[in-house]
Structure formats: structure tokens, C-alpha cells
N, C-alpha and C positions, 0 to 999 in steps of 0.2 A: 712821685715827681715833685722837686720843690718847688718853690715860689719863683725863682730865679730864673727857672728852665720853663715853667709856664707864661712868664712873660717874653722869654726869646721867642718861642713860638706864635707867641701875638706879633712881634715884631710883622713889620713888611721886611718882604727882600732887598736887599740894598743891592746896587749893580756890582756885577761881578762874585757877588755871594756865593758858594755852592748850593745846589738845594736840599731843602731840611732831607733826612732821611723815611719821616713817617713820622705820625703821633707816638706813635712808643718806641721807649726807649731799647735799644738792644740787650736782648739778656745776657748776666754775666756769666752762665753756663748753661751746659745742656738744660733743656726743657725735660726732655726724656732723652736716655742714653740712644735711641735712635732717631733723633728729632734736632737738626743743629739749631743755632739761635736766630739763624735769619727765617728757620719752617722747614728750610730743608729736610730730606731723608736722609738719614745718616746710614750708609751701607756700612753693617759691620761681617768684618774677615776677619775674628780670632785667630790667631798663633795658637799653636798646638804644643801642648804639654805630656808629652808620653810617662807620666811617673804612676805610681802602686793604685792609684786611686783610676784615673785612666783606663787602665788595663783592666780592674776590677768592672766598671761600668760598662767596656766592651764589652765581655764575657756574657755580663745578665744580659747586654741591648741584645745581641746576635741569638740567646736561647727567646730572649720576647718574641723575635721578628719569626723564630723556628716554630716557635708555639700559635702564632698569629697564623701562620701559612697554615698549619697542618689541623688544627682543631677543626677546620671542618669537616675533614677528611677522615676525621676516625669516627669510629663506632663502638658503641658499648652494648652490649644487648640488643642488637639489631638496630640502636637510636645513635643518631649525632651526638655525640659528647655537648652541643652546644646549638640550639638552633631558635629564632626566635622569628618564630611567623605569624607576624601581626594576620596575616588577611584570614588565617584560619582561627586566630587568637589562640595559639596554644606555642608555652614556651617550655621547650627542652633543656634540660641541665642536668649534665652527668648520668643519660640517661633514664630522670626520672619528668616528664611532663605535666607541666602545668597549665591550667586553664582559669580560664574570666572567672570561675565559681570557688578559687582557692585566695580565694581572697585574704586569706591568713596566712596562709604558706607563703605570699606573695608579699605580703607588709611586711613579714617576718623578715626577705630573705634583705628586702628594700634596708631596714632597718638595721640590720648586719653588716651590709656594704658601709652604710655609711658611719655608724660608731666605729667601725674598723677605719675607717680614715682618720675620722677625730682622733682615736687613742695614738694612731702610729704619727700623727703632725703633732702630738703634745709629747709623743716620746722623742721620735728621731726628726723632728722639723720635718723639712719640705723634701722628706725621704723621696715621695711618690713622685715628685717635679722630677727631679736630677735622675732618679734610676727605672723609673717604671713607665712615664708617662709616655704613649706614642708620638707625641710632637717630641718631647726632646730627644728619644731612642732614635727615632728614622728622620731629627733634623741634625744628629751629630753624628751619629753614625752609619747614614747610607748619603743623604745629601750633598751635606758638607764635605764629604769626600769625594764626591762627581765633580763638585768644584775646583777643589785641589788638582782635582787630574786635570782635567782640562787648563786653568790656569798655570800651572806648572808649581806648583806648591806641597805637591804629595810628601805626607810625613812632618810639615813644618808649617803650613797654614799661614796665615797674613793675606797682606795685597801681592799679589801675583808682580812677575817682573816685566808684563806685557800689557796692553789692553786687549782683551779677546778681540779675536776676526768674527766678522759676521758670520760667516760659515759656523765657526768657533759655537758662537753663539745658538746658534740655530741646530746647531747639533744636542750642543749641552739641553737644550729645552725641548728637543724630540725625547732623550736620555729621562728625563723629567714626565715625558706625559707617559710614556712607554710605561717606566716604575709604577706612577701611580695608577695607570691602569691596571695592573696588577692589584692592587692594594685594594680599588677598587670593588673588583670580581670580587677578590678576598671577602671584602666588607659586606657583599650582596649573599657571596652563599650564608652566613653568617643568615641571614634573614630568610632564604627561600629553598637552601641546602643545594649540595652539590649536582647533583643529581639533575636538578631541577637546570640550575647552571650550565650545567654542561648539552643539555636540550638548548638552552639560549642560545650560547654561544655556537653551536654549532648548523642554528637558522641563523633566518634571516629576521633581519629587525622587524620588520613590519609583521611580524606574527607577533610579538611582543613589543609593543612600544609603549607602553609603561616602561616594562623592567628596563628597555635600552635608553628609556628617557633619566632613569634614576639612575644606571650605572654614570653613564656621561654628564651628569649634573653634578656627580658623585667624585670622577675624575677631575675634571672641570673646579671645586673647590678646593681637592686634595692639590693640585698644580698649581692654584692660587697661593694657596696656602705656602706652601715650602717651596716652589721660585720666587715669589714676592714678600706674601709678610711675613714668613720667617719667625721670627725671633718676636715680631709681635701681636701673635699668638698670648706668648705667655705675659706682655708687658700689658698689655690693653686686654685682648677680647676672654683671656682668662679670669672668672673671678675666684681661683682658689688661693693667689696671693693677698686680695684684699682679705680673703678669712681668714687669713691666716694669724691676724692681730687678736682676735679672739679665740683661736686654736693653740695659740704657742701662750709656755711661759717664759720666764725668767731661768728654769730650769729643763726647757727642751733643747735635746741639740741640735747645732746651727752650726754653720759654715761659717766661722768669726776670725777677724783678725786680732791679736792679742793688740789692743791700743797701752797698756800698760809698760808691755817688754818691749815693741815698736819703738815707742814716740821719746824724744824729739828723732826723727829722723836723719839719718846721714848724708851730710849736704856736701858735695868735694871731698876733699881732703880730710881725716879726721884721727885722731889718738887712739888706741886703746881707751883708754880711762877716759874722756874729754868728755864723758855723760850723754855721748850720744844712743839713740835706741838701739835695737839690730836690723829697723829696716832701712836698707840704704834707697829707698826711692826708685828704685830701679824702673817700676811702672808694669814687672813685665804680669802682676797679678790682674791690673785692667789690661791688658793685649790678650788675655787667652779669655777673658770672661767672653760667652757664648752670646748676655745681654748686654753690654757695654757698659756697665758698672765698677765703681772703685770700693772693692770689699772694705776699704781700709775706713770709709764713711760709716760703719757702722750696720747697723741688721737692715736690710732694702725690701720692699716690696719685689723686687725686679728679681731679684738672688732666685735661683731654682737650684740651689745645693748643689752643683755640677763639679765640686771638688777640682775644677784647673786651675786654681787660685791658688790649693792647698801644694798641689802639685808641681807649680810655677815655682812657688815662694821656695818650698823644701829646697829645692835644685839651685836656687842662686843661694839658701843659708848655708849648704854643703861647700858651694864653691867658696865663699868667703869665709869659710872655718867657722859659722856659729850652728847652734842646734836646730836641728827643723821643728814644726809648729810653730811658727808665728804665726800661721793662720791656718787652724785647725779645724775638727769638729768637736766643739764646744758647747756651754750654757753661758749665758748671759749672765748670772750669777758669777760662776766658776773664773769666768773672765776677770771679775770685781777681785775672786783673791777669797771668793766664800764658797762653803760646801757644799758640789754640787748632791741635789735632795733626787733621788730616783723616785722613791716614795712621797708623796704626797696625793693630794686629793683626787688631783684628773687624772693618775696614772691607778687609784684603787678603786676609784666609782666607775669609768671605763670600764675596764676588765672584766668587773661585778655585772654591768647592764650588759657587757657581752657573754659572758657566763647564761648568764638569765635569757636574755633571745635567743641564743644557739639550744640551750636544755627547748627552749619550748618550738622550738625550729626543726628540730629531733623527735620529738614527742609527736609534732602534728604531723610531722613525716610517715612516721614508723606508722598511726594510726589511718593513713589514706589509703583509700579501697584499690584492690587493683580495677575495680570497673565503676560506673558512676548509672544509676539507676535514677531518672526522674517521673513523673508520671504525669500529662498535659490533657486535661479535660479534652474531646475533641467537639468540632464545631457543631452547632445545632442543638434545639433540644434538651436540652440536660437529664432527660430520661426517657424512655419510649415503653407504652406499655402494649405487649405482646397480644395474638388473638387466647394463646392461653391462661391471660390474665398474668402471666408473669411483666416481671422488670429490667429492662436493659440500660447498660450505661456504656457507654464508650470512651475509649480513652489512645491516650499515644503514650507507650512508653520507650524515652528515650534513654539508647544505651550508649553507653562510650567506654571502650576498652583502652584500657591504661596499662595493659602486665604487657608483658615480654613473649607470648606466643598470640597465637588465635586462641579465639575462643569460643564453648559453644554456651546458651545462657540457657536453665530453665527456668519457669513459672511455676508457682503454685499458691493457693490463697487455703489457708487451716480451717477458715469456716467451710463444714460441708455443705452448708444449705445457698452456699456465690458457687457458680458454674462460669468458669474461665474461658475463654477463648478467643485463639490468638487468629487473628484474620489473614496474618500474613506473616510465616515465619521463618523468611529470607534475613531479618536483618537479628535472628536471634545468634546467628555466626558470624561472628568480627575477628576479622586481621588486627594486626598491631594498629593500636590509634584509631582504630576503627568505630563509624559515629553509626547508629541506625533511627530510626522512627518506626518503633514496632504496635501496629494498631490490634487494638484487644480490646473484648467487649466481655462483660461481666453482667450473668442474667442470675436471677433473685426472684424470689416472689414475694407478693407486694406487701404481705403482712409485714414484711423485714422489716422496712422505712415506716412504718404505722408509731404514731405520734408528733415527731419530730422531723420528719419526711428524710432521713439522712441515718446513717448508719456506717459509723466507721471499719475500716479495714485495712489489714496488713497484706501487702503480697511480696511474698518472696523471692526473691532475683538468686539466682545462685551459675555459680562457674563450673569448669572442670578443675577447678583447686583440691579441694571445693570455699571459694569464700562466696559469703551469701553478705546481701543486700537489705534490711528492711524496710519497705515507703510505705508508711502510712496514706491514706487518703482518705475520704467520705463518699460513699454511693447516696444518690438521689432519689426519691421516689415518690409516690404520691400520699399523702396525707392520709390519717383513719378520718 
């Protein structure tokens, strides 16, 4: 603010004056593409661009939304293709389950997802925004189109030629809770499996009021989300745009406007030859954008790759006789008029670190037991010494079945002079997934433990595979 304008503001009012408007001054453009300059919310209704890219992105959203319903639905070896149940801590994936103790298999897979994002934002930019993401998939392609119907816009999008009726209203927003209760459920079996699901839904809440408290908590922000904030989602509460300045280079591609073949742009009337660019202004690349951005500004944080820009722009270079791409999927380089580089550093170190975690993601795969053997001192005592001067130890060993049938487990220890015995051998048969606490007791005589009161030992876990187990442990006993 200058000098000049800070002392108006000191001024007093003089009679008849209008009054100031505020200390600050009004901005000369949006703040944020949904944000006007007085604070306001800016509702935006894109215009719809049906052109190759379009069409392309329907295709993947509608196979996402098919893939999202049904994954929980199928089975592979008797297991959820997908299932992730915190309360038992064990997570399913493609059939193979994971637990708290695989703590490698689990950084590994962590570590996978996420170079696999970095590589594909240095390759193809903000691929995952525009074509994978479930906010932009079910805000453009199931939402946005309940709007159109309702306002009367279907196929061409913008501001409706009415203001909706209450009724109008109140329907569009039952249409809205109904969807996301779906999505919902969706979202829960995902965590507690169908099965379990279909038990819920089929009581009453008050036998489960947890899970009815998460579904509806669940509904409840997904309906927030896509009736209200929308589009800023990806403008505010995402931070994969802000990483994106350190993800992308010079040489990933991007959703770009050619400013070169563009600019100066065509203002009214103009020549063939008179040196104007090829875009005539027409605007209609900010009318279809989904975040209310002008692609023509340059690379945005806001941009989510959504290609109706590219799509818009083609369709009026067509209609005015010039080439389409003027706003394309480009490099920032490429754009300058220099060689775009496919090869370089983040696209060959990438690769290489996911090379590298998948071999050994594989490896620890291949070598995981199909059953998990532990051995837990049990309470009391740490040895008891017998009326026949023998020695006893007690233990729990806990089993957990990980393979694809039942299974029956035996014991046995190589040394012949430990006598095994198993106190209760109900949990030595496991179902699929199946967890037991199997109490065994291990007698010795006492000379065994003489010196160092301790005496190591292997016992053997073995399957109907047959794979076998090795646990090492130490027996107790009393000193020479």
C-alpha cells in the first residue's frame, strides 16, 4: 500500500463521503481459483469437453469404480484378494497375509508404493491426480454428472439454465448420501471383509456400534467432501501438489500450454500473417478446467492433469483451421524448443531402487513360512524340580497358520534325553488364519542344566507339507 493511500485512510470522513471499504485493499485476482476477491466461495461448474482424452479417462474411472466394488468380493485361495484388519493386525494382499512380525515384507511393500509414485510424477507428472485418484475418478465421473442431471446440463456442463427448487435440492443431496453410503460399506469391508459386513448390515446397530459409528462418520465426510468441498480437496487439503515441485522436472510430462506458438494472442479481427499466435482467447480452456485455473499461466500447483483443456483447445484449433496441440502433454524443456531427455538421472535411479526393493520383496516373499512357530516361557517358576529328581519347564507355543488349508502340526525335540509333552493338543489343528496357544512341558534330568543352569534346544514344528519350523530356546534348571 503506498504512502498516499495510507494517509486517505488516516483522513476523517468528511460528510457525505462513502465509507472506506476495509483496511485492505481489494485483490486484483482470484486469491485461489475457488476463492473470489471479496472471500467469497467461488462455485465452480466446468463445461464439458467430450474429445480422445475424455473418453480415455472415462474408460479407466468406470474399470477404477468396478475394481473398488468388487475387490472385496473375490477370493483367491480361500482369502480376500484385499483385506486389512487392523483389530486382528493382519493384512491380506492377493491372498498372501501379513502380520505385526513381518516387518520387512511390510517396509518393503511400504517402500514400493511409494518409489512407484515418485518414478511415475518424474515420468508422466501428475498421471495419478487426473486418472487414478478417487477424488478426481467419482468427482468427475459419478458426481458431477448427478449435477448435470439435475440442473439440466447433461452432456455439456456449465451453470444450469435455472436455479434448482428446493425439492430439486433436497433430492440431489439424498442422491449424494445414498452414493456415498455405498462407497462407504465399500470402504469398511475393505477393513473387516464382507462377510463380516453383511452380518452388520443385516442387524441392528446397537449390536455393533462401533462399526455403525465408523460407517456413518465415514458417509458423513465422504458427503462433505463431494457436496461441498469438491474441488478443494485437491487445491488445499491435498499435499501431493505441493510435492510435486520436488518430484517433477524440467523433463517430466505435463499438461502445458505451448506459450511460444500461442502468444501474442488473437484479439478481434486479425490477418493471416499480422503475427498473431494461434490462440484466439476464446477462454473456453479455463471453462472446462475441473479447478478453475488458466492452463495458459503456466505449470500450477492446482493443475491435476485432467486433459479438458487439451481437449477444449483441440476442438476450437480444428474449428479455426489451425493444428491441435497448443496445449498438450508436454516437458517444460520441450516447450523451450529443447530435447526432450527420457533418460536421465531420476528416470535411471528410480527404476534401479525399484528393481532393487521388488528382487528383495520377492526373495522375502518366496522365503516365508507357510506357519509361524514362537515359543513363550509360561508363568511362574522358571523350572520345577520333580519327586523323581527330574526337571520341568513349561512353555506356550504359539502357532499361526498362514497356507491355504488346515492344518495338522507335530512336535518333536532330537535330543533324546528332553521328554516333550504337549498338555493340550486342541490348537495343534488350524484352519486357514488360524492362531493357537499350544501349552507344552519339557522334563530333563537335572544333570542336563549342570554348570550353567541352562541348556539350549531345538524343537521341531512341522506341517502336513511337510514344511518344518526350527525355534531355538534354552531350558532352565538348577545349578551343579
Amino acid at each position: 500500500m503506498s504512502t498516499e493511500q495510507l494517509e486517505h485512510r488516516a483522513q476523517p470522513q468528511q460528510a457525505g463521503e462513502q465509507p472506506s471499504a476495509g483496511p485492505l485493499l481489494p485483490a486484483p485476482e482470484h486469491v485461489l481459483s475457488t476463492l473470489e476477491s471479496d472471500g467469497k466461495r467461488r462455485w465452480l461448474k466446468p463445461r464439458l469437453s467430450k474429445g480422445k482424452w475424455w473418453h480415455r479417462r472415462r474408460a479407466v474411472a468406470y474399470v477404477l469404480m468396478i475394481v473398488f466394488i468388487a475387490v472385496p468380493h473375490l477370493r483367491w485361495h480361500g482369502k480376500p484378494l484385499i483385506q486389512l484388519d487392523i483389530t486382528s493386525r493382519e493384512f491380506t494382499i492377493l491372498a498372501h497375509t501379513f502380520l505385526p512380525t513381518d516387518t520387512l515384507l511390510l517396509a518393503l511393500l511400504m517402500l514400493l508404493a511409494f518409489v512407484s509414485i515418485v518414478f511415475i510424477t518424474a515420468v508422466a507428472g501428475r498421471a495419478w491426480c487426473g486418472w487414478g485418484c478417487p477424488q478426481t475418478v467419482y468427482m468427475e465421473y459419478l458426481f458431477r454428472p448427478i449435477d448435470r442431471l439435475f440442473e439440466g446440463t447433461v452432456g455439456k456442463g456449465g451453470n444450469g439454465r435455472r436455479s434448482l427448487s428446493a425439492p430439486a435440492q433436497v433430492a440431489r443431496f439424498i442422491v449424494y448420501v445414498l452414493l456415498n453410503m455405498v462407497l462407504a460399506h465399500t470402504f469398511l469391508a475393505y477393513f473387516v471383509g464382507t462377510e463380516q459386513l453383511s452380518t452388520w448390515l443385516l442387524g441392528s446397530p446397537v449390536n455393533h456400534p462401533v462399526a455403525f459409528a465408523v460407517m456413518a462418520v465415514t458417509t458423513g465426510l465422504l458427503t462433505y467432501d463431494f457436496y461441498f468441498f469438491r474441488e478443494q480437496t485437491c487445491l488445499i487439503a491435498c499435499p501431493y501438489g505441493r510435492f510435486q515441485s520436488v518430484m517433477l522436472d524440467r523433463n517430466s510430462m505435463i499438461v502445458a500450454y505451448d506459450d511460444l506458438r500461442g502468444e501474442p494472442r488473437k484479439k478481434g479481427k486479425h490477418q493471416p500473417n499480422d503475427g498473431a499466435g494461434d490462440c484466439v482467447d476464446c477462454n473456453r480452456c479455463v471453462v472446462v478446467c475441473p479447478t478453475g485455473i488458466d492452463i495458459r499461466k503456466g505449470l500450477q500447483m492446482e493443475c491435476i492433469n485432467c486433459t479438458q483443456c487439451i481437449d477444449a483447445c483441440d476442438d476450437v484449433m480444428l474449428r479455426v483451421g489451425s493444428k491441435p496441440g497448443l496445449i498438450r502433454y508436454s516437458s517444460q524443456d520441450a516447450l523451450q524448443g529443447k530435447k526432450h531427455r527420457l533418460l536421465r538421472a531420476r528416470t535411471v535411479i528410480y527404476p534401479l531402487i525399484l528393481a532393487l526393493v521388488g528382487t528383495g520383496f520377492v526373495l522375502a516373499l518366496s522365503t516365508k513360512y507357510g506357519f509361524d512357530a514362537r515359543i513363550i516361557r509360561g508363568k511362574g517358576a522358571p523350572f520345577t524340580v520333580q519327586q523323581d529328581e527330574s526337571v520341568s519347564n513349561s512353555f506356550l507355543l504359539r502357532l499361526v497358520n498362514r497356507s491355504n488349508t488346515e492344518q495338522r502340526y507335530e512336535l518333536s525335540v532330537d535330543s533324546p534325553s528332553i521328554e516333550l509333552q504337549v498338555i493340550d493338543d486342541a490348537g495343534l489343528v488350524l484352519p486357514i488364519d488360524g492362531t493357537a496357544m499350544v501349552p507344552i512341558q519339557f522334563k530333563f534330568p537335572a544333570s542336563l542344566t549342570q554348570g550353567d543352569g541352562n541348556e539350549p534346544v531345538t524343537l521341531r514344528v512341522r506341517d502336513a507339507t511337510p514344511e518344518e519350523r526350527l525355534v531355538e530356546f534354552r531350558l532352565l534348571g538348577p545349578r551343579s
